[in-house]
C-alpha positions as CSV (number, residue, x, y, z in Angstrom):
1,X,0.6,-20.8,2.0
2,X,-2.9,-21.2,3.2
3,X,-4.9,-19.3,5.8
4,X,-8.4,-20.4,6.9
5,X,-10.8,-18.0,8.7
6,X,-13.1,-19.8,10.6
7,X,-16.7,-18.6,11.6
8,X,-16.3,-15.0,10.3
9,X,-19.1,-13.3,9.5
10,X,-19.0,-11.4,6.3
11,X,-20.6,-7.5,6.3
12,X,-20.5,-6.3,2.3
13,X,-24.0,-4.9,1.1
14,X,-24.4,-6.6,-1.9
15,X,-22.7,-9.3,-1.8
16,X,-24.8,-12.7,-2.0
17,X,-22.4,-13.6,1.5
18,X,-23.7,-10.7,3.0
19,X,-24.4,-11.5,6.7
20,X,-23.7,-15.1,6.7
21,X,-21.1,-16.8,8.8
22,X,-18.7,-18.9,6.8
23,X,-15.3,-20.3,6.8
24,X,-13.1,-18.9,4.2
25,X,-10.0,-20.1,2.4
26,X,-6.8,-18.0,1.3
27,X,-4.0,-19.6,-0.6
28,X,-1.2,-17.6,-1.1
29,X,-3.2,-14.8,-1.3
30,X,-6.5,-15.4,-3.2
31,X,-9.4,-16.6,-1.7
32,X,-10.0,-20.4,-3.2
33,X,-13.1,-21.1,-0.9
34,X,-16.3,-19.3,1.0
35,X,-18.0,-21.9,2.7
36,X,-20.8,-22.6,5.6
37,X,-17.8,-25.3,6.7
38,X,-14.3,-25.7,5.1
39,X,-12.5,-29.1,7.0
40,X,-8.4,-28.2,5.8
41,X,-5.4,-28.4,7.2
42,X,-3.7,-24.8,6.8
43,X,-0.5,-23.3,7.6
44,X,-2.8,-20.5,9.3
45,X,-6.2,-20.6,11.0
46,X,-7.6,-17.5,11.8
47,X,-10.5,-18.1,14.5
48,X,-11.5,-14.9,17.0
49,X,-15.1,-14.9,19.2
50,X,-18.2,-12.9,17.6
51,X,-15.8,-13.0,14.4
52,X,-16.6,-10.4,11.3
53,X,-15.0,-9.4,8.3
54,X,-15.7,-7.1,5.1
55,X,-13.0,-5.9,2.5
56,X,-10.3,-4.3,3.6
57,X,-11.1,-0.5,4.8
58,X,-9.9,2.8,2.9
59,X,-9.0,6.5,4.2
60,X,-8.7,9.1,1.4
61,X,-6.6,10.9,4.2
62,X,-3.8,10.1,6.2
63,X,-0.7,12.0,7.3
64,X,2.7,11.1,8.6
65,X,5.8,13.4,8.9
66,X,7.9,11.6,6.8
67,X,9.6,12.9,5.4
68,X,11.1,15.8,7.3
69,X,9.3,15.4,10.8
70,X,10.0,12.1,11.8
71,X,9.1,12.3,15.5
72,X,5.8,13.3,14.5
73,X,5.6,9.7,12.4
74,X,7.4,7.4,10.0
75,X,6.1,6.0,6.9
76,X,6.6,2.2,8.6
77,X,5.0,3.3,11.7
78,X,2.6,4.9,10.6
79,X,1.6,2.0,8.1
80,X,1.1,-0.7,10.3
81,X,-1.1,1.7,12.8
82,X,-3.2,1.4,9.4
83,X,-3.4,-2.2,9.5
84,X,-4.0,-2.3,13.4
85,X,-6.8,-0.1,13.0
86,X,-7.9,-2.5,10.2
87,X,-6.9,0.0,6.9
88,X,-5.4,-2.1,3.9
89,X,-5.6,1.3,1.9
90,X,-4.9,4.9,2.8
91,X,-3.8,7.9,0.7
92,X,-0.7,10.2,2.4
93,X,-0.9,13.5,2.0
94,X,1.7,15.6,0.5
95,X,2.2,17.8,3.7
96,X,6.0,16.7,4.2
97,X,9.1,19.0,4.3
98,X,10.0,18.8,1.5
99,X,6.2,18.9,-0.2
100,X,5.4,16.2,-2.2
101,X,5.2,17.9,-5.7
102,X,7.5,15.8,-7.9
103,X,8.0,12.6,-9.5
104,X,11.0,11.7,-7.2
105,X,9.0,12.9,-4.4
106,X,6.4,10.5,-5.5
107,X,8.6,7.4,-5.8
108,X,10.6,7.9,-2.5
109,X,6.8,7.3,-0.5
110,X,6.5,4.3,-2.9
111,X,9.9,2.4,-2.1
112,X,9.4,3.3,2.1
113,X,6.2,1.8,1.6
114,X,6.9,-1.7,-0.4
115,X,6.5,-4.8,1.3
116,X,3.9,-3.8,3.4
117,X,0.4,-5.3,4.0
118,X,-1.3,-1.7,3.6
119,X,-1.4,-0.4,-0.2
120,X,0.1,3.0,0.5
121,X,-0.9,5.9,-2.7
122,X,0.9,9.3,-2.5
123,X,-1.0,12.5,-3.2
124,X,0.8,15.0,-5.3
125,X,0.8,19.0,-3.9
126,X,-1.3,21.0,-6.8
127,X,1.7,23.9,-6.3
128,X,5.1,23.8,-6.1
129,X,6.4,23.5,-2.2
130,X,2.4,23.8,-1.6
131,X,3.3,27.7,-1.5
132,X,-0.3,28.6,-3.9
133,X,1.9,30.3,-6.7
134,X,2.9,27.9,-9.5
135,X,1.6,24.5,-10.5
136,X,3.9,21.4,-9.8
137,X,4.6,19.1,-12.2
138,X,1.3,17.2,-12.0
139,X,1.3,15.0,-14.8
140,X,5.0,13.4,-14.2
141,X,3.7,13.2,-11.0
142,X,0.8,11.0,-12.3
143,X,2.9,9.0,-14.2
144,X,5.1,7.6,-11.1
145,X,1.6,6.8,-9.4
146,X,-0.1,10.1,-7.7
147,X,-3.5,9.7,-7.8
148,X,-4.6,13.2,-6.9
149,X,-3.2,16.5,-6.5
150,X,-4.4,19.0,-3.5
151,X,-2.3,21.2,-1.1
152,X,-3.3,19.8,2.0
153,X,-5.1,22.4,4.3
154,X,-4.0,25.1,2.1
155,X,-6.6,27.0,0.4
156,X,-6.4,28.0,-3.5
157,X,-6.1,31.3,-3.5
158,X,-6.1,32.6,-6.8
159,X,-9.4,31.3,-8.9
160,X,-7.3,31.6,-11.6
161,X,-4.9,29.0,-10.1
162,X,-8.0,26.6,-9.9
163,X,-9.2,27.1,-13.3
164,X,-5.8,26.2,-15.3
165,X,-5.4,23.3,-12.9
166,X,-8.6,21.9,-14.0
167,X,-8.8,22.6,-17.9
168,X,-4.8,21.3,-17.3
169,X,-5.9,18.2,-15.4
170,X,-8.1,17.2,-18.3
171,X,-6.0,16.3,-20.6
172,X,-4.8,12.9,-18.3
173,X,-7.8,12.7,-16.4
174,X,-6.4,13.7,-13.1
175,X,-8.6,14.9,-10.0
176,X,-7.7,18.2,-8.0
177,X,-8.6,18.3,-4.5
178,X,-9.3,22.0,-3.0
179,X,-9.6,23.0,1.0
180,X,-12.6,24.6,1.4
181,X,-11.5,28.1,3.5
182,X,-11.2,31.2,2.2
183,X,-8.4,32.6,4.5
184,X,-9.3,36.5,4.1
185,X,-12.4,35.1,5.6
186,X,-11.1,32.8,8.5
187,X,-7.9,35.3,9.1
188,X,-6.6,34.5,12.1
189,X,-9.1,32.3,13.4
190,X,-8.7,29.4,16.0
191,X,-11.9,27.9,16.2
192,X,-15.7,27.8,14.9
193,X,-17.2,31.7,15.0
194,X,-19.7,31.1,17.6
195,X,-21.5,31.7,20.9
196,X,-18.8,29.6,22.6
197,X,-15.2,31.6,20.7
198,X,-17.3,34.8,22.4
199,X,-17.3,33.2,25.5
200,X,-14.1,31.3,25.6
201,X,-12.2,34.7,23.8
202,X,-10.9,32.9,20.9
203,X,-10.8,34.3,17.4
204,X,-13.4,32.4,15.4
205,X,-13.6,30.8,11.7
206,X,-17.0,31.4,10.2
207,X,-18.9,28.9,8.7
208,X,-19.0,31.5,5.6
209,X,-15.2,31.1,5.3
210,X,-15.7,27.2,3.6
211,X,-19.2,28.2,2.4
212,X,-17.7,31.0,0.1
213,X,-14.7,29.0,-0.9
214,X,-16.9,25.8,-2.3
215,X,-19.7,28.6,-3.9
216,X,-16.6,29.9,-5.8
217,X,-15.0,26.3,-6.5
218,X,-18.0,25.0,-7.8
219,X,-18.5,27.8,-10.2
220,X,-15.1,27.1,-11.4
221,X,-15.9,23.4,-12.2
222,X,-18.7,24.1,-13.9
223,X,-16.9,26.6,-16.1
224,X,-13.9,24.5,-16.9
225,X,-15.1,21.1,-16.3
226,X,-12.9,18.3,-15.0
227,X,-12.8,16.5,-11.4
228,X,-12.9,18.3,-8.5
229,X,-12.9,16.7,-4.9
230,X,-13.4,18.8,-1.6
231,X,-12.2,17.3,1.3
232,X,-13.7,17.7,5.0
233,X,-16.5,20.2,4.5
234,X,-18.3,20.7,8.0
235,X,-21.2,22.6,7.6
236,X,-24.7,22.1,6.7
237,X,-24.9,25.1,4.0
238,X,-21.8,23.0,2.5
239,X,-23.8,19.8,2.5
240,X,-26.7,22.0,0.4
241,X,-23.9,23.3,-1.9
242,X,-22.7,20.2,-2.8
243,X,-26.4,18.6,-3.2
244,X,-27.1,21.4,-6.0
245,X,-24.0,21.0,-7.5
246,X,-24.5,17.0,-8.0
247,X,-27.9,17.6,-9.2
248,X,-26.4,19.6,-11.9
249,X,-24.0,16.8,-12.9
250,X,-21.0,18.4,-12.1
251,X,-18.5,15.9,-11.5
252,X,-17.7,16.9,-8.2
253,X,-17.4,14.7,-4.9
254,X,-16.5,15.6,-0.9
255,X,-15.7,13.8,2.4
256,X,-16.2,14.5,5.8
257,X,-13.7,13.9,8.8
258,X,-14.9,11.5,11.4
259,X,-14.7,13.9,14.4
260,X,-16.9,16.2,12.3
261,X,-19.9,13.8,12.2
262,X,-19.9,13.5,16.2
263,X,-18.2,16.4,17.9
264,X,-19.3,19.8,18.3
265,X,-17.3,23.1,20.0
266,X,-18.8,22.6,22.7
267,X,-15.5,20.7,23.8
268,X,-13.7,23.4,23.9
269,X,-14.8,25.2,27.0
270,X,-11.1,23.2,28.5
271,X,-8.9,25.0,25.9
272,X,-7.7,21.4,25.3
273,X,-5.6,21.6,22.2
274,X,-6.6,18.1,21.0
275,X,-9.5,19.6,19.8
276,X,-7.8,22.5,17.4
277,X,-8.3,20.8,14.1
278,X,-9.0,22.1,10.8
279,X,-11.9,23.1,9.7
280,X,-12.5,23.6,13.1
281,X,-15.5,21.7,15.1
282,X,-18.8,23.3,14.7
283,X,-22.5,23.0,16.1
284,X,-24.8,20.5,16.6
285,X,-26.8,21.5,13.7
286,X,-23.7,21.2,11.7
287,X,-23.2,17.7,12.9
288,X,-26.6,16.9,12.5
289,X,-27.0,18.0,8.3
290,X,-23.5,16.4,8.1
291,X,-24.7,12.6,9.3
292,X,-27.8,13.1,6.9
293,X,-25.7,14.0,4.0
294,X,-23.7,10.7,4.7
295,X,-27.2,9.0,5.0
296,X,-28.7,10.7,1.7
297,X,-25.1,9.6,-0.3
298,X,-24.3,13.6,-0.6
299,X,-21.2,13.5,1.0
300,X,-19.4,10.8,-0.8
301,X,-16.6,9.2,1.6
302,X,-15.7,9.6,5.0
303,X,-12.0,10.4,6.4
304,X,-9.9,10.0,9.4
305,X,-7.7,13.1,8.9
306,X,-5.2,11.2,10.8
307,X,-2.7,13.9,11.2
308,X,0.0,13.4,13.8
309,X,1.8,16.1,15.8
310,X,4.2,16.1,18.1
311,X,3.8,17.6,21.4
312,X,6.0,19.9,21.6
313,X,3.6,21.8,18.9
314,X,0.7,20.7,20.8
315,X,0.8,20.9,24.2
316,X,1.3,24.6,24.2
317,X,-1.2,27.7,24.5
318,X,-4.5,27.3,22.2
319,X,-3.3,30.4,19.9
320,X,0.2,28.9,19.1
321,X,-0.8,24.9,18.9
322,X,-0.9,23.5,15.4
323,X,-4.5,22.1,14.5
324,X,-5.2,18.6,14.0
325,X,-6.0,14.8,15.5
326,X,-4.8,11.2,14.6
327,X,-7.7,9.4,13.9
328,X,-6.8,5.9,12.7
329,X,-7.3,4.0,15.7
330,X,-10.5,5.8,16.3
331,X,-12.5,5.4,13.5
332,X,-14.2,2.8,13.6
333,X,-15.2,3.2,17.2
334,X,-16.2,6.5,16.5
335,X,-18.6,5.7,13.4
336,X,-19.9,2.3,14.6
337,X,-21.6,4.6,17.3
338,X,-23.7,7.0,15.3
339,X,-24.5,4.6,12.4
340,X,-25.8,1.1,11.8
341,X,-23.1,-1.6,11.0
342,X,-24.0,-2.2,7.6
343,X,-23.3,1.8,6.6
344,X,-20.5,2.0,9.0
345,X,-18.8,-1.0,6.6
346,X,-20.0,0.8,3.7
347,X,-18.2,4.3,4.6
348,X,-14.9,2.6,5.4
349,X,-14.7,0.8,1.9
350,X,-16.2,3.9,-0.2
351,X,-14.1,6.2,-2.1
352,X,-11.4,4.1,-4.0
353,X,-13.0,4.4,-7.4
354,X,-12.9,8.1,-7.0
355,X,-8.9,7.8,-7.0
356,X,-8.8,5.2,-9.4
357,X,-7.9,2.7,-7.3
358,X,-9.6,-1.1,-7.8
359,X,-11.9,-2.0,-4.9
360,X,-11.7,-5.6,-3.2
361,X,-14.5,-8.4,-4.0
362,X,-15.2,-11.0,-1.6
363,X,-15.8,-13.9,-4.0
364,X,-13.8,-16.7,-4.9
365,X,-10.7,-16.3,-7.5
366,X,-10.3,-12.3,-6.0
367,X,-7.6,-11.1,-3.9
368,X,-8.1,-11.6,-0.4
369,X,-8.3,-7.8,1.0
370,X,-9.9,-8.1,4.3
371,X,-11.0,-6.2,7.5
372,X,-11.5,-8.2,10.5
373,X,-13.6,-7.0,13.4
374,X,-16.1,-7.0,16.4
375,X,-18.8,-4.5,16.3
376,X,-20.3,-4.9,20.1
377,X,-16.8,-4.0,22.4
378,X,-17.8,-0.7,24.2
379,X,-15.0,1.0,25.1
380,X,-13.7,4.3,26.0
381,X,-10.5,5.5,24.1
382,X,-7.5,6.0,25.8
383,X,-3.6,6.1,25.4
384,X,-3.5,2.4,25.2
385,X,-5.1,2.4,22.3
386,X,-3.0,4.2,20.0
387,X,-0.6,3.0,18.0
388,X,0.4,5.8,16.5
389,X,4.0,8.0,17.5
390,X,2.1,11.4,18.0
391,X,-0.8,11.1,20.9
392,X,-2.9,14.2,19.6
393,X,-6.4,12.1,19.9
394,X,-9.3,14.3,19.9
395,X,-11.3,11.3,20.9
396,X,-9.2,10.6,24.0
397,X,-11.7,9.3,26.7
398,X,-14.6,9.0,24.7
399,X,-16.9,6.1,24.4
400,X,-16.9,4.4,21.3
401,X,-18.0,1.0,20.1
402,X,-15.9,-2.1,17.8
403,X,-12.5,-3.3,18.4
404,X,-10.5,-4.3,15.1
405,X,-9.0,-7.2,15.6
406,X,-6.4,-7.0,12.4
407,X,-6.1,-7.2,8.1
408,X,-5.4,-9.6,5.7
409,X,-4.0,-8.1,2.7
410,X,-1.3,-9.2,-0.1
411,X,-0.6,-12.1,1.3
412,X,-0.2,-11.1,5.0
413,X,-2.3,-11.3,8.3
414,X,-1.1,-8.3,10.7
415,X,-3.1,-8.6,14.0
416,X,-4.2,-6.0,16.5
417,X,-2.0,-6.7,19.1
């Protein structure tokens, strides 16, 4: 089959295409031809006004309820709001019910997830049912296709706990993922400790909850060694902890969660529980030393923490509502606003190496693995743009910039429609 893109504008820093408009040719699903003008009957032309495309976009972290809480999302579902909101790879957490933390758990995602345009990677839970206590069974897990293992929002507990799982990990070069929040710290905290949870009467999480946690972590790694991977840190001290860690060559990397780089807890003043997320938002200087650190290459990747919940667990008082936000339709929107197109592209498509995971090339021979896109529709977000089953946005009705306009990925074109 072939597919012709007409008049797309390519965005991929590096790449000798970069910002040129060209047509491009896919047959059965490798690109044959980039060209200022390809003249070809194809089976498929796709042709869209003010046109661009890059290599497909990744998202170290994605959840849906399957399975054991369907309502909240399906694997299928959940996949194509991926490709809608222009994602042709995402890695699942392994927050279902059951946890994901064996091999069969592993290869159930897999077999929901074939035939699909998005490339779908499980993460395997560090501890068995995700309960902190024992290690799961990491290395089978590896071997049915697991590319990291991290109890998703739970913190590691015993330091002990951290340390066999990286001397263990070694041994088949496997990367552990720890939430940064010490919980004797945070207790029973709601939202960021701050002028505004004195105000408002909600229990706060101090920044010194995920400070201490990644101090301690860090000092593990450099003990044991291995790969270590902290996902969503939030504030600035975290950025600086990081920084010195890097500059001592510990192999160490961290991403930050899209609403963390643009919203502070300011929004809370309506109790709306859209905006309970974890970690939860914090200040404007927070925000600030966050968006330099993805400037400066600090903070290595960027994530939409797309985590769907139903409403029946979110549209309830502050205290009781679970924290967190879908954020795959949103992301780009939300990150074409605060930086320039050229990183924005760059932020999506970071972060597969780190999993071990092969990155799309735009050049002729390579897969075709591609985003498409307008970067200049301003917008503001609302229910008709989710695809998603859960509507827990925390960037409902805000402005943001870039509509997707669809993928092209193994062979298939799924559109945003």
């Amino acid at each position: 089959m072939k597919t012709l893109i007409k008049s797309a504008k390519i965005i991929d820093k590096g790449n000798d295409w970069n910002n040129k408009t060209v047509d491009i040719l896919i047959e059965d699903g490798i690109i044959q031809k980039i060209s200022d003008s390809i003249d070809i009957e194809a089976d498929k032309t796709i042709s869209c006004e003010n046109l661009y495309v890059s290599k497909g976009w990744f998202d170290s972290s994605v959840s849906f309820g399957e399975p054991g809480h369907e309502e909240r999302e399906t694997i299928e579902n959940g996949l194509l709001t991926a490709a809608k909101s222009g994602f042709t790879t995402i890695l699942m957490n392994p927050n279902n019910t059951p946890a994901t933390d064996n091999r069969g758990a592993i290869s159930y995602i897999f077999s929901k997830a074939s035939g699909n345009a998005v490339d779908l990677f499980p993460m395997g839970a560090l501890t068995k049912n995700s309960e902190g206590k024992d290690l799961a069974e990491l290395y089978d897990m590896q071997q049915a296709g697991a590319v990291a293992f991290g109890d998703y929002k739970k913190s590691i507990e015993n330091p002990n706990l951290l340390k066999i799982a990286l001397q263990y990990a070694q041994n088949f070069d496997a990367l552990i993922q720890s939430f940064p929040q010490d919980n004797k710290i945070a207790g029973s905290g709601q939202v960021n400790e701050n002028v505004n949870s004195t105000f408002l009467g909600l229990k706060g999480i101090p920044a010194l909850a995920e400070e201490l946690q990644i101090a301690r972590d860090l000092y593990i790694l450099e003990y044991t060694g291995g790969k270590l991977h902290i996902p969503g840190i939030s504030t600035a001290k975290s950025v600086e902890l990081i920084k010195a860690a890097k500059a001592k060559k510990l192999d160490v990397t961290c991403s930050v969660a899209i609403h963390h780089l643009l919203l502070t807890d300011d929004l809370l003043s309506d109790f709306d529980t859209r905006t309970k997320v974890l970690p939860p938002l914090r200040t404007q200087n927070d925000v600030e030393a966050l968006k330099k650190g993805v400037s400066e290459g600090i903070i290595d990747m960027i994530m939409s923490d797309h985590d769907p919940i139903d409403i029946e667990n979110k549209k309830v008082e502050f205290d009781n509502a679970l924290p967190g936000t879908i954020g795959l339709e949103s992301a780009f929107g939300a990150l074409n606003n605060i930086f320039p197109l050229e990183l924005t592209i760059e932020l999506l498509t970071a972060g597969r190496e780190r999993f071990g995971i092969e990155s799309p090339i735009i050049s002729e021979g390579k897969k075709a693995n591609f985003t498409f896109f307008d970067p200049n529709e301003n917008y503001v977000f609302s229910k008709n743009h989710i695809f998603s089953t859960s509507e827990n946005s925390i960037f409902l009705n805000q402005e943001l910039k870039g509509k997707v306009f669809g993928i092209f990925s193994k062979g298939m074109f799924v559109a945003n429609q």
